[in-house]
C-alpha positions in Angstrom: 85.6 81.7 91.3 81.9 80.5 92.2 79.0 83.4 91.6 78.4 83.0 95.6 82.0 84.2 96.1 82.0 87.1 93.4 78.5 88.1 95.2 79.9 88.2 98.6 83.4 89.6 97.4 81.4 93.0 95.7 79.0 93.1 98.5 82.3 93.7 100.6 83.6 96.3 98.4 79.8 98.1 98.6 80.3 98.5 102.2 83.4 100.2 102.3 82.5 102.6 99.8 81.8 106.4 100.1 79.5 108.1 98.0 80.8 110.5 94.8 77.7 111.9 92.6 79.3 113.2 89.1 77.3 114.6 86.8 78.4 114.9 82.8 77.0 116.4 80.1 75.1 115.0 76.8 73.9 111.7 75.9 75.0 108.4 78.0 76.9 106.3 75.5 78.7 103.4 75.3 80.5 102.9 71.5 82.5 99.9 70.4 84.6 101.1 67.8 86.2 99.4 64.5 88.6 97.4 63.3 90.0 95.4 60.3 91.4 91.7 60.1 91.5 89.3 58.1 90.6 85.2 58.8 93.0 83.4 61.1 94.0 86.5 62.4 93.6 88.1 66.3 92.3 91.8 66.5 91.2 94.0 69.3 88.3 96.4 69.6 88.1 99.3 72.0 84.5 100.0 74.0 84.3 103.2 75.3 82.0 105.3 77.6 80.9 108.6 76.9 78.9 111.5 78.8 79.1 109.1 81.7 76.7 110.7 84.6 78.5 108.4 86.9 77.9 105.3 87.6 79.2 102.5 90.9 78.2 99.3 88.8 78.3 97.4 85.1 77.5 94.0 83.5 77.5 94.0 80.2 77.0 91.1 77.7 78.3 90.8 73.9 76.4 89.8 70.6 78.6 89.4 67.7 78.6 87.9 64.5 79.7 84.3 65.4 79.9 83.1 61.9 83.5 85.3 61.4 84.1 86.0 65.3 85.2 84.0 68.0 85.7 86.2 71.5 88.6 85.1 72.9 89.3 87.7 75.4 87.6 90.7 77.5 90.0 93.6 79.7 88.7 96.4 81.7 90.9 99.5 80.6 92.8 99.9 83.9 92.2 103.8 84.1 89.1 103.1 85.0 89.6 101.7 88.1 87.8 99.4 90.5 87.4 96.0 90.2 85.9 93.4 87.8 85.4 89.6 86.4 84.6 88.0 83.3 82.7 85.1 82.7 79.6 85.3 79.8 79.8 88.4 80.9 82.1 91.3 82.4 81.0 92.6 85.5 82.9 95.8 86.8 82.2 97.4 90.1 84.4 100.4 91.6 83.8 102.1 95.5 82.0 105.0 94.9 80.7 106.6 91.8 82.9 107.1 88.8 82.3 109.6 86.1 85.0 108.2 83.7 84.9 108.8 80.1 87.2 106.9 77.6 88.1 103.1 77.0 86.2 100.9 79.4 87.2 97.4 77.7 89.4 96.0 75.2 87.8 92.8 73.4 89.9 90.6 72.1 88.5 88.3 68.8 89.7 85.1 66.9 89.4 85.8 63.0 87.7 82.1 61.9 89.9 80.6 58.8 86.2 79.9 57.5 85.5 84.2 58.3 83.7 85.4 54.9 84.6 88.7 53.4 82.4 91.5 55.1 81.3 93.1 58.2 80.9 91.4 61.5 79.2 93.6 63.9 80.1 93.6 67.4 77.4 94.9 70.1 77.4 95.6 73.5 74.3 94.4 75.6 72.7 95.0 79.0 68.9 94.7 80.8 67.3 97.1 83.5 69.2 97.2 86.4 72.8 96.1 85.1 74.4 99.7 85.1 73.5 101.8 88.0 75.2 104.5 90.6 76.3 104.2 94.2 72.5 105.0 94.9 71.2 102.1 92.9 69.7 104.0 90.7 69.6 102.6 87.0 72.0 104.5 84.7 70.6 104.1 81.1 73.1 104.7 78.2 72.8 104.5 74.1 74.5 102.0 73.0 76.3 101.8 69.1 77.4 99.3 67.2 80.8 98.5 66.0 82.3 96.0 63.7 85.5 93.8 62.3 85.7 94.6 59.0 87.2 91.1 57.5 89.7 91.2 54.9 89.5 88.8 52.1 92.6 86.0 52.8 95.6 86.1 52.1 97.4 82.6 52.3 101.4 84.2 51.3 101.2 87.2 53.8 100.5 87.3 57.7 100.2 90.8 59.6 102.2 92.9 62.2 99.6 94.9 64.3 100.3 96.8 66.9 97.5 97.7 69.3 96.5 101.6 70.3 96.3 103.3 73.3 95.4 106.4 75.3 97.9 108.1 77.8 98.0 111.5 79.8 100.8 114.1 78.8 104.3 113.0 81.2 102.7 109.8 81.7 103.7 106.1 80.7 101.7 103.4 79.1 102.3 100.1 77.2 101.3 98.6 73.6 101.8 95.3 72.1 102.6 94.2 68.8 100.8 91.4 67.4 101.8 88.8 64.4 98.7 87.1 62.6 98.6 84.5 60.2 102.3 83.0 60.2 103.4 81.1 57.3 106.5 80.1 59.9 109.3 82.1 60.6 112.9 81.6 62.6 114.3 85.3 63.1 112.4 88.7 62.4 114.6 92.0 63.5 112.4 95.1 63.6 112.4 98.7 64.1 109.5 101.3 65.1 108.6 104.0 63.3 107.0 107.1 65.7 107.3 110.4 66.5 110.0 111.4 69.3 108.6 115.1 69.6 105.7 112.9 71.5 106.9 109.8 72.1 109.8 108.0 74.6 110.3 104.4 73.7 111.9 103.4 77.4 111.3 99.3 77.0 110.9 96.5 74.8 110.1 93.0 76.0 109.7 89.9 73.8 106.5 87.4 74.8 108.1 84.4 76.6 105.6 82.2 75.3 107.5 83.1 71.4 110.3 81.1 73.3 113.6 81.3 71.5 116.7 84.5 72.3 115.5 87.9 72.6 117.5 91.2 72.3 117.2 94.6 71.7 119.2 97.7 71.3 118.3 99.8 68.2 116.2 96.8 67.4 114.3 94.2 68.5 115.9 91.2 67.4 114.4 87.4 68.0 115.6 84.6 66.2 114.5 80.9 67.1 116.0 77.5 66.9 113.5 76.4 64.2 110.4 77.3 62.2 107.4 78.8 64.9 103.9 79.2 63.7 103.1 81.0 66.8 100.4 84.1 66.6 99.5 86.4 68.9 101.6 88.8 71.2 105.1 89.4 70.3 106.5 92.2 72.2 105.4 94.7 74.5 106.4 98.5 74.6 106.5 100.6 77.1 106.5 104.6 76.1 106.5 107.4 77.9 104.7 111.1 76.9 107.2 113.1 76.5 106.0 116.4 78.9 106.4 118.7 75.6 104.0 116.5 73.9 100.3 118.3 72.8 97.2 116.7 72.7 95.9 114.5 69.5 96.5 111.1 67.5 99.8 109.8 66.9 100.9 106.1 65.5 103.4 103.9 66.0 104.4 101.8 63.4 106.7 98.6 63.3 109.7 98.9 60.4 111.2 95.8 59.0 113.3 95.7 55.8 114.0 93.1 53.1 116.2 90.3 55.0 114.8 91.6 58.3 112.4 88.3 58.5 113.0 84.8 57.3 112.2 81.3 58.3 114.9 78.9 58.5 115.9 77.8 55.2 117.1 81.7 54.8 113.8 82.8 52.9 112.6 86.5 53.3 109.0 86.4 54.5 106.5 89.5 54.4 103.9 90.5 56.4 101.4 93.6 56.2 102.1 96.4 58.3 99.0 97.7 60.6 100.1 100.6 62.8 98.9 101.5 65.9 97.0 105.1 67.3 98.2 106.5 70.6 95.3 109.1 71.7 97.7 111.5 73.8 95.3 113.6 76.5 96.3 116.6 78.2 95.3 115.2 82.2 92.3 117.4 83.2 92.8 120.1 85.8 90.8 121.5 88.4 89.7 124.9 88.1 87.6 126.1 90.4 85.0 124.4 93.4 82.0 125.8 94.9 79.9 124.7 98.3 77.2 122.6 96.8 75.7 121.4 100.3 76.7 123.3 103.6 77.1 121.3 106.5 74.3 120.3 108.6 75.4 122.5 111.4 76.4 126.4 111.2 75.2 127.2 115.0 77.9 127.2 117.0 79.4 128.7 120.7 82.8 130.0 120.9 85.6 127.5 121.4 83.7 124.9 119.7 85.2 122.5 117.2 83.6 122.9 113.4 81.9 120.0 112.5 82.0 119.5 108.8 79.4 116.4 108.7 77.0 117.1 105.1 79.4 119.6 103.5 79.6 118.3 99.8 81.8 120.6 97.2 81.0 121.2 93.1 84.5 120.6 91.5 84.5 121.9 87.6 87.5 120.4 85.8 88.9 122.0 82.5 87.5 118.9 80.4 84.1 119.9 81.1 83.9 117.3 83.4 82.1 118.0 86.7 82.4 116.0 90.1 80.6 116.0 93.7 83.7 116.1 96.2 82.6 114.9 99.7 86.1 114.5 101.1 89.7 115.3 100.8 89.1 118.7 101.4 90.3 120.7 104.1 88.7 123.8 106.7 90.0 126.3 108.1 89.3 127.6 111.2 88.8 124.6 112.8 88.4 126.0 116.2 85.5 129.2 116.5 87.4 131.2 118.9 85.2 134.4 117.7 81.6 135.3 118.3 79.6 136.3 115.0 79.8 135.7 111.5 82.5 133.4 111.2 84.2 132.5 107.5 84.8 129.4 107.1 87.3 129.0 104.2 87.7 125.3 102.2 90.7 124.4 100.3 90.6 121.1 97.8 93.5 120.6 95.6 94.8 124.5 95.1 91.3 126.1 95.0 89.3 127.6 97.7 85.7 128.5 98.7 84.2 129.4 101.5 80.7 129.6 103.6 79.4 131.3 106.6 78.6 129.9 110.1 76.9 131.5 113.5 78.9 131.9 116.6 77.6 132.8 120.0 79.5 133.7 122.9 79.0 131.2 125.8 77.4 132.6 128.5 77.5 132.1 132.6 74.0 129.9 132.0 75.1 127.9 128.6 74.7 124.5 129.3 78.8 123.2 128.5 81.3 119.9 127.9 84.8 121.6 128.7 87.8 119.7 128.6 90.6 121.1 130.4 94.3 122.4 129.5 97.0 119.8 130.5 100.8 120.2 130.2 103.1 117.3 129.2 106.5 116.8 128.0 107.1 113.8 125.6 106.6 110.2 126.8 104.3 111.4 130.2 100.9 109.7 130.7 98.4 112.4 131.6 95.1 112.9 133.0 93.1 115.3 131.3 89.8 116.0 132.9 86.0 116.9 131.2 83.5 118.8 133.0 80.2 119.4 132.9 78.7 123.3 133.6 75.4 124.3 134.0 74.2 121.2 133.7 70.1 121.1 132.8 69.8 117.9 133.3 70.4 114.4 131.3 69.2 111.0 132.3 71.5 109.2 128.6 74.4 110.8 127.0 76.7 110.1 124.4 80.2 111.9 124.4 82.5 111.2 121.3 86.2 112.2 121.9 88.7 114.0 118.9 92.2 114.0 119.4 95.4 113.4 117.4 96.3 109.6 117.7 100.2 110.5 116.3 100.6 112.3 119.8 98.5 111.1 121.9 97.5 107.3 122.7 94.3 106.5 124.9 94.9 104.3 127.7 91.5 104.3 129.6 89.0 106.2 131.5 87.3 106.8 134.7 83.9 108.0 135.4 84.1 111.1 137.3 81.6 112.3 139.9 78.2 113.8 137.7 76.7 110.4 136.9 78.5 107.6 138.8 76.1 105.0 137.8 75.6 102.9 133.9 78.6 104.3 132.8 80.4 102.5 129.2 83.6 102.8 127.4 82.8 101.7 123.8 86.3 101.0 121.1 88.5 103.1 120.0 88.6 103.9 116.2 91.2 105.8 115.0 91.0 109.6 116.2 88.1 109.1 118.2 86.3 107.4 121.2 83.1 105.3 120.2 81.8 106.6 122.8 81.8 107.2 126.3 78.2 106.6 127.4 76.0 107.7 130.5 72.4 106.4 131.0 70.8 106.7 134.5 67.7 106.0 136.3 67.1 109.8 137.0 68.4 113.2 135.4 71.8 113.9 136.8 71.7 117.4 137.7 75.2 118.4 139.1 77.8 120.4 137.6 81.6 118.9 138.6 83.6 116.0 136.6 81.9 113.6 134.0 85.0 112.0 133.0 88.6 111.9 133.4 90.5 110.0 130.1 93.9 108.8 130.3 96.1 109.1 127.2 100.1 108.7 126.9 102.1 111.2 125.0 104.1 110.0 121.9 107.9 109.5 123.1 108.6 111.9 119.6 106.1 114.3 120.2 107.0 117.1 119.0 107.0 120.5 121.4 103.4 122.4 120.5 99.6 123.2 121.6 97.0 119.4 120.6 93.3 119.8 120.5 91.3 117.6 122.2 87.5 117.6 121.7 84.7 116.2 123.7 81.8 116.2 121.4 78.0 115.9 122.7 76.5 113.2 120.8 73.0 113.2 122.1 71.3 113.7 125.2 68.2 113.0 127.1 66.2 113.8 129.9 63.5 111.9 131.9 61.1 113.6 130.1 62.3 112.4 126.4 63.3 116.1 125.6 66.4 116.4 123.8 69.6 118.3 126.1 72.0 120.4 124.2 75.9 121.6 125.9 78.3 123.1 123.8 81.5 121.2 123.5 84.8 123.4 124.6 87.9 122.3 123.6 90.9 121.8 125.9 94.7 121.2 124.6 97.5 119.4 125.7 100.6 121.5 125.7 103.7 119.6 125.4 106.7 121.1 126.2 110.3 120.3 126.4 110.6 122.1 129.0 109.6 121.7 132.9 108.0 124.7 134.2 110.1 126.4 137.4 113.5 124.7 136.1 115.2 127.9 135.5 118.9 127.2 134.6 117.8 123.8 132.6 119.2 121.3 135.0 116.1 119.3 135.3 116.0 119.8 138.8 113.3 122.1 140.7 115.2 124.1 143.7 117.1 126.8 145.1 118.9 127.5 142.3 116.4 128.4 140.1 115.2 131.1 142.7 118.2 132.4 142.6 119.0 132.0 138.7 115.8 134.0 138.1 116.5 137.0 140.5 119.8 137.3 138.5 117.8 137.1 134.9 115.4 139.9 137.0 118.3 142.2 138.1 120.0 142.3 134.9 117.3 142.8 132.2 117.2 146.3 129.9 113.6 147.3 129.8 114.8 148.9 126.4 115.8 146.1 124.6 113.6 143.6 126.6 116.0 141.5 127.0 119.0 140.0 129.9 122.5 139.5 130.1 121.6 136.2 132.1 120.4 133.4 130.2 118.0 131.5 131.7 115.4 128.5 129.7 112.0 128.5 129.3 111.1 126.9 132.4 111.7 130.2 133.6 108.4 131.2 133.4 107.2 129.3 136.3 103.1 130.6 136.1 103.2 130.1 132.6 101.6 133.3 131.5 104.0 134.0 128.7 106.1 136.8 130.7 108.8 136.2 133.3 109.0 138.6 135.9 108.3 138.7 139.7 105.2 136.8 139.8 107.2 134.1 138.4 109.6 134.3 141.5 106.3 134.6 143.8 105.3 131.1 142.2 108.4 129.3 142.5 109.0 130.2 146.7 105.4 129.2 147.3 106.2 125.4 145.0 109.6 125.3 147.0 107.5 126.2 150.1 105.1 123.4 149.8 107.6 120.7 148.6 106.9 117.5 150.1 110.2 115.8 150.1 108.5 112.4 151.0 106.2 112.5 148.5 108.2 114.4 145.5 105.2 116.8 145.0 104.5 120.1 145.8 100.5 121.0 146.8 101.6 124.9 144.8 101.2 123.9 141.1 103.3 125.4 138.2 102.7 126.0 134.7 99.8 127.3 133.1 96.6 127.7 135.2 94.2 124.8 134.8 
């Protein structure tokens, strides 16, 4: 992959991201630990992070002692997420800020056959500007040392090593066993040695690039069809943490006895034994959140839609770890349906907080955005109207619309009668409208019908009350001064019922009238309740109550029926 590409593939990723600040306690460090090998062998050393204050961005560089070492391989841990590529360097770059402490890399070294006895340091490196945050700010961390401590050779014994690892309690991970300096070998049959009270050992699979037959059972068995000097990866295996497990360092070992390996003319041949350390971590819980930043508005009218834009939550964890949350969270009321002090309460993974807002009761002279109530049933395209009241004035507007896109589908829009002129229907994204838009050559003044929007009602919606928001964006007069109108939500009621249809047939007609004076006559103001059954559509004015107004409503629909046109001018259901 060309740098060009790389460039344009992580500018992509930058673009897309949201913003997390974490904060973390203590020094910034990034450690590469220690290991032992002797020459012709592979090892692996583990680079960790620690304290990390959060950071969007690496690109680090290695300096190592090339006399013993030759690097052969660099992996980013994959619990730390994101994305990355290697070429002289590894660069790593993730969508928002990450405040990930543990392994970050695994480096994988060639022992040189020529490797003196001794220490071979191993170093991490990076200039001003190669680690920073989502912000771009530069992150500066300590950096320490580690080394391969080389082994003097041993030309009569190769190694067995199996690599270490860090998993969560109930979680599953991988390790691989490694064989180093092979004098040649046809079969080898071995066991593992760890500690079941901690550890599930669920798979065992053989490196196809050993070649020869694989199998395992209590064992892991491999024999080949001649003599391999092959070194490097042998197996892989997958355990699990057992959900009883507690925290700390275990090893896993691999178990061979005499007989167990041997090369084809039937001789035993031994190798040294290097376990492997399985860091087992207890996966850090949340225990409690706080409102860090409130959202940018807390001024609100009744019947307005809370707007969460700028709320930001502090998130402590019971590592010590502590994290900006910015979404995922959830509020509730989401509708102010009472004036005053209003408590806003916010949930986010089992914990809650809370904050205050303002509420003011909309008055006869509050400049308002209403969108009205609409009955549907399931599968009916609908017309629900917005209005405009008490109207100061606006010359541009901007009108974003909410709604719930599993229910209800936009189909289109007309511009209604306040400002008839310049009016634009920008794309739909998701659950809202970007945005109806307004902009005349003079204030529009009027109060009556800014738009009418068309939507179609999911053919598996389900019966229930939908909001649907019309939220001011921003507004302007002729003069440049900013125009304010509270936005008042409307729903669209769908029921599976049809309002007036009395005895359920579907049908809209005498019957009914009659079905209902029945229900009337025979109902026990005791019990509240009939010995005639009648459906929902019973309650023709759709006040919640059926009684006589309900018989009132239907003879004035059946009175105005239109046979030739299907419709009746008397309207039933729920007054609009």
């Amino acid at each position: 992959m060309s740098k060009k590409i790389i460039a344009l593939f992580l500018a992509a990723v930058l673009a897309f991201s949201c913003v997390i600040i974490v904060t973390a306690a203590g020094t910034p460090t990034i450690k590469v630990l220690t290991a032992t090998a002797a020459p012709g062998e592979t090892v692996t050393l583990d680079v960790q992070i620690q304290n990390n204050p959060g950071i969007n961005t690496f690109a680090l560089g290695f300096k190592y002692d090339t006399s013993r070492l030759s690097l052969k391989d660099v992996r980013v841990e994959s619990a730390l997420g994101g994305q990355y590529s290697y070429g002289t360097r590894v660069v790593w770059l993730n969508d928002a800020n990450s405040t990930y402490n543990g392994k970050i890399l695994t480096l994988t070294f060639d022992v040189l056959d020529s490797a003196k006895e001794g220490d071979a340091s191993v170093s991490v490196t990076y200039s001003a500007g190669d680690i920073s945050d989502y912000d771009e700010n530069d992150v500066n961390f300590s950096l320490v040392s580690g080394k391969v401590m080389v082994k003097k050779a041993t030309s009569e014994r190769g190694t067995i090593s199996v690599s270490s690892a860090s998993a969560d309690i109930g979680t599953e991970f991988y390790i691989d066993v490694f064989m180093n300096k092979n004098p040649g070998i046809a079969t080898f049959s071995f066991g593992f040695e760890y500690d079941k009270s901690v550890l599930s050992l669920e798979e065992v699979e053989v490196n196809q690039e050993l070649g020869g037959q694989f199998a395992y059972g209590k064992k892991a068995v491999w024999t080949g069809n001649a003599d391999t000097l092959y070194t490097g990866k042998v197996l892989t295996l997958k355990f699990k943490v057992l959900e009883s497990a507690t925290e700390g360092d275990t090893t896993v070992k691999v178990v061979y006895s005499t007989g167990d390996i041997s090369n084809y003319d039937e001789e035993d041949v031994d190798f040294d034994i290097t376990p492997g350390v399985v860091t087992v971590k207890k996966e850090a819980s949340l225990e409690r959140i706080s409102v860090k930043t409130k959202p940018s508005k807390i001024n609100y009218f009744v019947n307005e839609r809370l707007d969460t834009t700028g709320l930001s939550l502090y998130a402590v964890y019971s590592n010590g770890t502590t994290e900006t949350v910015t979404a995922g969270y959830s509020c509730s009321p989401t509708v102010l349906t009472s004036a005053g002090t209003q408590k806003i309460t916010v949930s986010y993974y089992g914990k809650t907080t809370s904050f205050n807002v303002n509420v003011s009761d909309i008055t006869s002279e509050t400049p308002a955005i209403t969108v009205e109530n609409v009955t549907a049933h399931a599968g009916d395209e609908i017309s629900v109207k917005i209005y405009v009241k008490n109207n100061p004035g606006f010359m541009y507007m901007k009108v974003r619309m909410y709604y719930d896109p599993n229910v209800l589908e936009y189909i289109g829009a007309e511009n209604g009668t306040v400002s008839t002129d310049a009016f634009e229907i920008g794309a739909k994204t998701g659950t809202l409208m970007e945005a109806f838009l307004w902009s005349t050559s003079a204030d529009a003044t009027g109060d009556g019908l800014l738009v009418t929007v068309k939507f179609k009602v999911a053919e598996n919606a389900e019966a229930g009350d939908y909001a649907v928001e019309a939220r001011l964006v921003e507004a302007y007069n002729y003069n440049e001064d900013e125009v304010d109108f509270v936005g008042v939500s409307g729903t669209v009621n769908v029921v599976d019922f049809t309002y007036g249809d009395v005895n359920g047939d579907g049908k809209i007609n005498g019957r009914d009238v009659v079905k209902l004076a029945k229900y009337l006559a025979a109902y026990d103001e005791l019990t509240g309740t009939s010995s005639v059954t009648v459906s929902p559509g019973a309650d023709a004015n759709g006040d919640g109550k059926i009684n006589g107004r309900d018989i009132v409503k239907l003879r004035k629909y059946l009175a105005n029926y239109d046979e030739s046109t299907g419709q009746s001018s008397v309207v039933l259901g729920p007054s609009k």
